[in-house]
Structures are given as structure tokens and as C-alpha cells.
N, C-alpha and C positions, 0 to 999 in steps of 0.2 A: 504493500500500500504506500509505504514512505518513496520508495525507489519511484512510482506510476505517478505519484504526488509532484516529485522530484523534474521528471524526467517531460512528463505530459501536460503538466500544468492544466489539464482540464476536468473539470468536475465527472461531466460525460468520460470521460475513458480512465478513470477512479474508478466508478461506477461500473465500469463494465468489468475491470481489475478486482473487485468486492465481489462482484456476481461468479463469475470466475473462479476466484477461491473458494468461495462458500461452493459450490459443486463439484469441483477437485475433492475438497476436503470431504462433503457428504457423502462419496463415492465409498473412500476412503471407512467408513463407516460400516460399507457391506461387507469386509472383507472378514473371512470366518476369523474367531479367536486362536485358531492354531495356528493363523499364519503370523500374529503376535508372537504367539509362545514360542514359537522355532526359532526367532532373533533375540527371545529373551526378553520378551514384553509381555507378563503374565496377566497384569491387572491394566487392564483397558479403561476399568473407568479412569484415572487418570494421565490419559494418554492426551496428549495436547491437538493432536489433532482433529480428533474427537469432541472437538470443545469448539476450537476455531470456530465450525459452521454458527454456533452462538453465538457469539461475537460478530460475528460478519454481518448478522439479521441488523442487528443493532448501525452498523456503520452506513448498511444501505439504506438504512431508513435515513439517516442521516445525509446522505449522500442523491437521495430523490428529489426529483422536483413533483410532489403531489399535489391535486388539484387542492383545493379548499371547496368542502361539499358542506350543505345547512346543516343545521342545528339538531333538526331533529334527526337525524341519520349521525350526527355526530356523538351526540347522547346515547343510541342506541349500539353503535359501536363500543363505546365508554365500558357501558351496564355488558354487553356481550363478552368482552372479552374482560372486566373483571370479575363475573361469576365463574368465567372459564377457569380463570384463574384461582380462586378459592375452590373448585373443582378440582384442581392438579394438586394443590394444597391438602387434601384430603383422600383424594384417590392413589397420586403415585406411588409406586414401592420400589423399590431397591432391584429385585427381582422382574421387573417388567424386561421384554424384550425389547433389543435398542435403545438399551441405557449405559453407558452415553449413546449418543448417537439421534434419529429421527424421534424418539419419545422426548427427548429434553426438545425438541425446537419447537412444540405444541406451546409451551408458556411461555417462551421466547417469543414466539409470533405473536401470542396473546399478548404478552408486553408491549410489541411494536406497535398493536392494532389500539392499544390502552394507549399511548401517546401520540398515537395519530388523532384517534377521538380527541385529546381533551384541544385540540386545535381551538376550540369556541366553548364558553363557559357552559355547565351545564352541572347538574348534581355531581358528577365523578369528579371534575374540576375543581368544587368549591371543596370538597374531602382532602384532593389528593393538594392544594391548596396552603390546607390550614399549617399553622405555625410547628402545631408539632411533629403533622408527615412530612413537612419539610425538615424539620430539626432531623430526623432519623434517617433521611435521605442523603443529609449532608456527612451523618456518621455511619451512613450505610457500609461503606467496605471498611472502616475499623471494626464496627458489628462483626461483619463476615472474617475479616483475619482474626481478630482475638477468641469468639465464639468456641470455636475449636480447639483450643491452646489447654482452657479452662474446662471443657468437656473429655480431654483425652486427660488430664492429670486428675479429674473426679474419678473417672476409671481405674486408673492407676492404685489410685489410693484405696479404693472403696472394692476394687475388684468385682464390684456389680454391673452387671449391664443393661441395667433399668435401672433408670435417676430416680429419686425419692424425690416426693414435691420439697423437702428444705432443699435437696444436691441443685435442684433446678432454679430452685430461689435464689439459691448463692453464687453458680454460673452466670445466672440475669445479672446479677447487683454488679460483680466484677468484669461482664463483656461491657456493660455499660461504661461504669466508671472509667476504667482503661481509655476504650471508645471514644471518651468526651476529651480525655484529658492528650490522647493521640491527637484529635482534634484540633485542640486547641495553644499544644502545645510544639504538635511538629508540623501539621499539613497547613494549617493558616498559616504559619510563618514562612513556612517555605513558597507561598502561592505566592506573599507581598513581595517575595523575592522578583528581582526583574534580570531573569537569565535567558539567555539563546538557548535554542536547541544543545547547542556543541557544551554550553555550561550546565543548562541540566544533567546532561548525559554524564557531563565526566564527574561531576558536585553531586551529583542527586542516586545516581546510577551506580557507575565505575568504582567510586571513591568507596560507599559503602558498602557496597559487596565484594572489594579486595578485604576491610575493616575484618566482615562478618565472616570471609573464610579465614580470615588469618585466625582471628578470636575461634572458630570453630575447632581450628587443626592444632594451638594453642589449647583450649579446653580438652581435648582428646588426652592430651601429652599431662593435664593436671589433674583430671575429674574422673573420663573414663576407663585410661589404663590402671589405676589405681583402684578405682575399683574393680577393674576385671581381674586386678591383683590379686585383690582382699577374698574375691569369690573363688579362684580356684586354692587359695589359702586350705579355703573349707572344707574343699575336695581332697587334700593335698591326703592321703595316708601313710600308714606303714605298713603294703602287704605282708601277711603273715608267710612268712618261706621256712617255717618248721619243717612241715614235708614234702616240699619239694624235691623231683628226682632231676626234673630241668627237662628243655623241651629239647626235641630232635631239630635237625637242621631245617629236613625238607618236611614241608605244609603237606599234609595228606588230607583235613578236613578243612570241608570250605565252609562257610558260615553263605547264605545267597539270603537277602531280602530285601527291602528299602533301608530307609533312617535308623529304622529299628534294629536291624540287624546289623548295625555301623556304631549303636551305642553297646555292642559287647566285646568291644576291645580287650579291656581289662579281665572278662568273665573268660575270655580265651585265653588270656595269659595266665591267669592265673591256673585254669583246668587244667590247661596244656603243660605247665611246671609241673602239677600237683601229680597228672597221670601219665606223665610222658607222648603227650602229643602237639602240633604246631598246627594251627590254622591258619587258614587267609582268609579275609570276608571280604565280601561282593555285593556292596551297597549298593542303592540304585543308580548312581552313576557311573557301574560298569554296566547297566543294563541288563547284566547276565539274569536277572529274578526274570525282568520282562520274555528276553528269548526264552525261560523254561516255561512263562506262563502262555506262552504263543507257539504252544505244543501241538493245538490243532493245524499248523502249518507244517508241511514240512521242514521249509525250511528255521523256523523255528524251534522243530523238534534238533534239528540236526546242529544249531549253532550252540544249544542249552546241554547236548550230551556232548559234544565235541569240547566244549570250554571248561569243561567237569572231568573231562576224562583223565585228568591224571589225580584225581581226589573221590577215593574209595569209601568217604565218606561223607554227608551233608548234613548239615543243618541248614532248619527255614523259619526263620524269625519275619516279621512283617507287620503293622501296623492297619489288623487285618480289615475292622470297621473303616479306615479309611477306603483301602480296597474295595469293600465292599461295598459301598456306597452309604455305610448305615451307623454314618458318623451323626450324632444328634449337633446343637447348639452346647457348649460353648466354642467351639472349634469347628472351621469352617472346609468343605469337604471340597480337594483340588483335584485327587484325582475319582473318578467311578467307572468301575466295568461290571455292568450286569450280569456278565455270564463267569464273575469271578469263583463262584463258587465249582464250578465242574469244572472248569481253567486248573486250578488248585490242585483237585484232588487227581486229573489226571496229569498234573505235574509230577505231585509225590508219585502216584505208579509208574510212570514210565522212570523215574530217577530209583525207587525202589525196586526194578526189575535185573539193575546196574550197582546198586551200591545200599549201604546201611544209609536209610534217612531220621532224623532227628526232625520232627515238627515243633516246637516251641509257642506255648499259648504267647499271649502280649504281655506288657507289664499294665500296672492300673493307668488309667489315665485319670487326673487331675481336675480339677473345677479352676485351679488357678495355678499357676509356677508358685511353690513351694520358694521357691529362692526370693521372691518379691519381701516376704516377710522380712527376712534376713536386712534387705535391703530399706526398709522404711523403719526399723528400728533407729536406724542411727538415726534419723531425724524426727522422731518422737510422733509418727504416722501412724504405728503397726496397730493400733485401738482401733482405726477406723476399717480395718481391712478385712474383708470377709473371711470367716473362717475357711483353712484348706480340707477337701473332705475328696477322693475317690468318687469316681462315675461310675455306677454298679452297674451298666450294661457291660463291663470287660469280663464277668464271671460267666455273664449270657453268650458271650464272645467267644470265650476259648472253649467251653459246653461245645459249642456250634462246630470248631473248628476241630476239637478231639472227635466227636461224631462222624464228621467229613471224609476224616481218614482212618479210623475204627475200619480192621478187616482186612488192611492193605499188608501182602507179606513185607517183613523186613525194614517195617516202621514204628517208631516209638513214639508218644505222644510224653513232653514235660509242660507241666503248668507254672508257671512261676510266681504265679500268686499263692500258690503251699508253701513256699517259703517267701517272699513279699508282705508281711502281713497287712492287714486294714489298718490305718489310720499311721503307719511307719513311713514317715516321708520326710522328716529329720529326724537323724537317731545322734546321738550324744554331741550334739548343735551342730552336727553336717546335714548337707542337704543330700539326698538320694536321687532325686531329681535334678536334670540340666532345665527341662522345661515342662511344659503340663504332661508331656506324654513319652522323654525320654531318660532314659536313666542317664547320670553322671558317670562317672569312673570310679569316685565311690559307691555308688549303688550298683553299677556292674560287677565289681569287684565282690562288695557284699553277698549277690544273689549267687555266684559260682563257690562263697564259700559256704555260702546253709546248704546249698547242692550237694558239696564235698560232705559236709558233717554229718549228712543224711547217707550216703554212698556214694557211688562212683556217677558219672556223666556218661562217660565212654565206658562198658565191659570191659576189662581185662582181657579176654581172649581178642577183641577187637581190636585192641592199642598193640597186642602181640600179633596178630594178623597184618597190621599196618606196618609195623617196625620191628620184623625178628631179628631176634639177635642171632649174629657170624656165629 
């Protein structure tokens, strides 16, 4: 727009430069979410250009030469598109289709159609008029940037995800205030200011946002490595290596599943010490879970047994309600395959037709990170913060998934909630959790040693099958 401004000096061809963009960008719009996700753009809603077409409605209104039509059509314009508007107000949700994208430009155009109308006085005009829609108009986008600052640290603190009428009271009082005093204190003075373009940009612009990343990469180096310190402090232990016999060189047992099976680093070191064996795990970023579970393809089947074939044993840890689609609220579900459950199970069969399988239920999942506590103490928070408690669909979970594969020769099902116990989510002020739903290093650690204290992991004959001695 500045460059067509710049270059064309004509309203008319701005105008067509506006028009233009706004359908580029709207196109832009259809284009499915996995073509996001393949470059690393998972969350669309705030993807910027996605948003553009918004902004653009606004500029070409601005940039029109519209007629001037009577009073009574301009009135009824008014009342039309601000019912439409307390309509979107009330109706839209999060989850509509083309959101961002053609769903937002409905109260956008309403909006356009709302300030076209008030061209000529009329009811809507004398409202949108008065002293104090105007006062709120004026603090309208300090409203909108503060609003959210005070809404994400109520969260924080409260750990709830439904505001209480006081949390909402107290968000009001402090967007306000802020609001007024940003107002009054930065954007009027800076407006009596009389700068050029090339002075705003580099005063207004440039200047403060070299200020705010220096302060940012500055605060990193004071605030947050210090405390990424202090929290793996917590995790820091003293493996117990009483009985350890130590691990062999070569990895014969693979660990395959997502995140899940990437937080039992420790639970394999330590086994692997305790019973003479070496893993290697295969997170979802080797892929390899995906090629076993895309077993109905050949070549699927072929890449899952091929990249396993020198590891005569597995384990399958997985974060399986995610998988499955039948992840509830408070954690929100990124991946789903419907047909994950016969996926699954004729994974374990065809791997258990080739090798000992180890199926592993999930660990508990969380209502909130466990670690947050830790963290609002030091600043005398942790009163407000909702109690940590366990999700009880994870017992219905692993029910499900020992069921799944109940039957299969040359598989074992372990639960790790028989030794996990309920309400064990800091045990002697360490935290067992990284986050709502993975174990730490101490909590990994932990669960491979009530595994050990209860019996073995690996049989005996197995670890001697894997590793005979010369």
C-alpha cells in the first residue's frame, strides 16, 4: 500500500492495490491446514495473513468514493449491520469453520456497513456519538493490547479456565486503568509530536523495538535461565547404582512412540544398568511409531520392520488419548486418527510375530503442570492456584489399551500407574512431572525403580537371549 501510495500517487490505483491484496490474501485463506503445518505453521489462527483480508475491508472503505444515499436507508443500514453485529457477538465460537479467514470478514463488513451508515445523523449516530463510546474508542486498542496481558496471568495464577465474576472484575479494573493511563501518558504525547514518516519510523518504531529485544535477550540471561536453573535443581538426583551390573554396548531394545516414549530416558538407563541391557528410543521425530502404525500399507509395513530389524526387542509407550482422539479439555487435541485403535493393535502383531513387545499403559495426566506450584511460591501466588489432582480417564485408558492387545502371542502389557500412585506428583519437594502429561527425569527414573523393586522389566532369559555370554 505505502510502495502504490508512493509510486502512483492516485487514490484510484491505491484502491485497486487494496482490492488486490485483500483477494490474494483471501485466496490464501483456502489453502488446507496441512499445507501450514508442512512449513511449520501449526496455528493459523495467528497467521498474519489471514488477518490482512480484515484490515484491507477497512482501508477500502477508506479509500472509496461512495455515493451519499438519504437518511432513511442510512438509518436502516446503521440498525442492520449493528444487530449483525451483537449477532457475531453472541453467536461466534472458536471452532467455526474459517476462523481466521471468510467467518471473521462477516463483522468486518458489518463494521464497514456501521460506518458507512452513520454518514447522516440518525439513532446509531447519536449512540455511537456520545462522550463515553467515544472515550472507549479513543482507548480502544490499549483495551485490546492490555486485555490479554491480565487475562493470560489470571490463568497463570488461578490455573482455572473459567474466570470467576471477582477474576473478571479485576481484569476490567486493571485493562482499564493501564488503558487510560497508556493513553494519556504515551499515545497523546506522542501524537503532539510533529514527526515525518522517516522520524516516526526510526523514534517510534526502530528505536523501541531494538530497546525491547535487547531488554528481552537481557531478561532471558537474568530471569529465565535462572530459573530454568533452579527447576532442573529439583530434578537434579542421585541414581541409586547399588545394583547395577552396567549396560552392554550395543542397543538391542528400542523404546518407539511419540513425547511419551522420549520422557523414558532415565527409566532406560537406569533398567538397562540394573538388568544388563541398552536401549535406543524413537520419538516421534524419527517417525518410526508413524511407519509401524501405517502397517496397512505396504510400504509402511516394510519401513516399521526394516528400521526395527536389528532390535529383538520393543517397547510402545504413547500418549494414547491423544492418538486417539479422546483427549477431553484441559489439553487440547493436535493430532486424531480414527482408525487408531486396529492401527495399534495390528502394529503390536505384526512386531510381535518378529520380536518380544512390551506395550506400556500412559502415565496420569494432570489438570495442571505440577511445576507451576513450585514456581508461584517464591512470589507468594501459590494460595490462589488451583489444587493439582490427576485426570481419571488415564485408568479408563490403559483398561482400553491392555484389552487391545490381550491375546496377542509374545506381548506383555505394564501399567505404570501400579506403581505411579494417585495424588504422587511431588514426592520429597521434587516435581515428577516436566508438564501436565510428561514425566521428568526424576519421575522417569523413579517409575523404572518401583518397576525394579517389584521384579524385573526384561526376563532374565530375554536379557541372556539378547546378550550371551562368549
Amino acid at each position: 500500500m505505502y510502495v502504490a501510495l508512493r509510486y502512483f500517487k492516485q487514490q484510484k490505483s491505491l484502491f485497486y492495490t487494496a482490492f488486490a491484496l485483500f483477494i490474494f490474501f483471501l485466496i490464501t485463506a483456502l489453502l488446507p491446514n496441512t499445507i501450514y503445518e508442512h512449513i511449520g505453521l501449526k496455528n493459523t489462527y495467528y497467521l498474519s495473513n489471514l488477518r490482512f483480508p480484515e484490515l484491507l475491508l477497512g482501508s477500502l472503505l477508506a479509500l472509496s468514493k461512495l455515493p451519499k444515499i438519504n437518511q432513511k436507508i442510512t438509518a436502516w443500514l446503521s440498525w442492520f449491520s449493528f444487530i449483525g453485529l451483537i449477532l457475531c457477538l453472541v453467536f461466534y465460537r472458536g471452532d467455526m469453520l474459517f476462523v481466521p479467514g471468510f467467518a471473521l470478514l462477516v463483522p468486518c463488513a458489518l463494521t464497514v456497513i456501521l460506518i458507512y451508515g452513520m454518514q447522516q445523523p440518525n439513532s446509531i449516530t447519536s449512540l455511537f456519538s456520545s462522550k463515553a463510546i467515544v472515550f472507549i474508542g479513543k482507548i480502544s486498542y490499549s483495551l485490546y493490547l492490555f486485555h490479554w496481558l491480565f487475562i493470560a496471568m489470571v490463568h497463570y495464577i488461578t490455573g482455572q479456565y473459567a474466570l470467576s465474576p471477582k477474576e473478571v472484575v479485576l481484569i476490567l479494573v486493571l485493562t482499564i486503568v493501564f488503558s487510560v493511563a497508556s493513553y494519556y501518558c504515551l499515545e497523546q504525547p506522542l501524537r503532539r509530536k510533529k514527526l515525518t514518516f522517516k522520524q516516526a519510523l526510526l523514534y517510534v518504531y526502530i528505536v523501541p523495538s531494538l530497546f525491547l529485544i535487547g531488554f528481552n535477550l537481557t531478561m532471558k540471561q537474568v530471569v529465565i535461565k535462572p530459573r530454568e536453573h533452579s527447576l532442573i535443581e529439583q530434578t537434579t538426583f542421585n541414581m541409586d547404582k547399588s545394583h547395577f551390573v552396567g549396560m552392554p554396548k550395543q542397543a538391542k531394545v528400542a523404546i518407539i512412540g511419540d513425547s511419551h516414549a522420549g520422557s523414558l530416558k532415565k527409566f532406560a538407563d537406569y533398567l538397562g544398568n540394573v538388568e544388563g541391557w541398552r536401549a535406543e528410543i524413537f520419538e516421534n521425530d524419527s517417525h518410526l511409531f508413524v511407519d509401524c502404525l501405517q502397517n496397512d500399507t505396504p510400504t509402511g509395513k516394510a519401513q516399521c520392520l526394516q528400521r526395527l530389524q536389528n532390535f529383538p526387542v520393543v517397547v510402545i509407550e504413547a500418549f494414547y488419548n491423544q492418538e486417539r482422539y479422546e483427549q477431553p479439555e484441559p489439553l487440547k487435541v493436535l493430532y486424531k486418527d480414527p482408525k487408531f485403535d486396529q492401527r495399534f493393535r495390528d502394529m503390536v502383531t505384526l512386531l510381535a510375530k518378529h520380536k518380544k513387545v512390551i506395550v506400556m499403559g500412559d502415565v496420569w495426566t494432570l489438570n495442571r503442570p505440577a511445576i507451576r506450584e513450585t514456581i508461584l511460591k517464591k512470589y507468594g501466588f501459590s494460595q490462589y492456584l488451583l489444587p493439582v489432582h490427576d485426570i481419571n480417564f488415564m485408568e479408563h485408558t490403559n483398561a482400553h489399551i491392555e484389552k487391545l492387545v490381550a491375546g496377542i502371542p509374545n506381548v506383555t502389557f505394564i501399567n505404570p500407574l501400579n506403581y505411579l500412585h494417585k495424588g504422587e506428583y511431588i514426592i520429597d519437594g521434587k516435581n515428577i512431572f516436566k508438564d501436565q502429561d510428561h514425566l521428568n527425569d526424576f519421575g522417569s527414573y523413579l517409575l523404572a525403580k518401583r518397576i525394579s523393586e517389584k521384579g524385573r522389566f526384561l526376563n532374565m532369559n530375554v536379557v541372556q537371549a539378547l546378550y550371551p555370554k562368549d
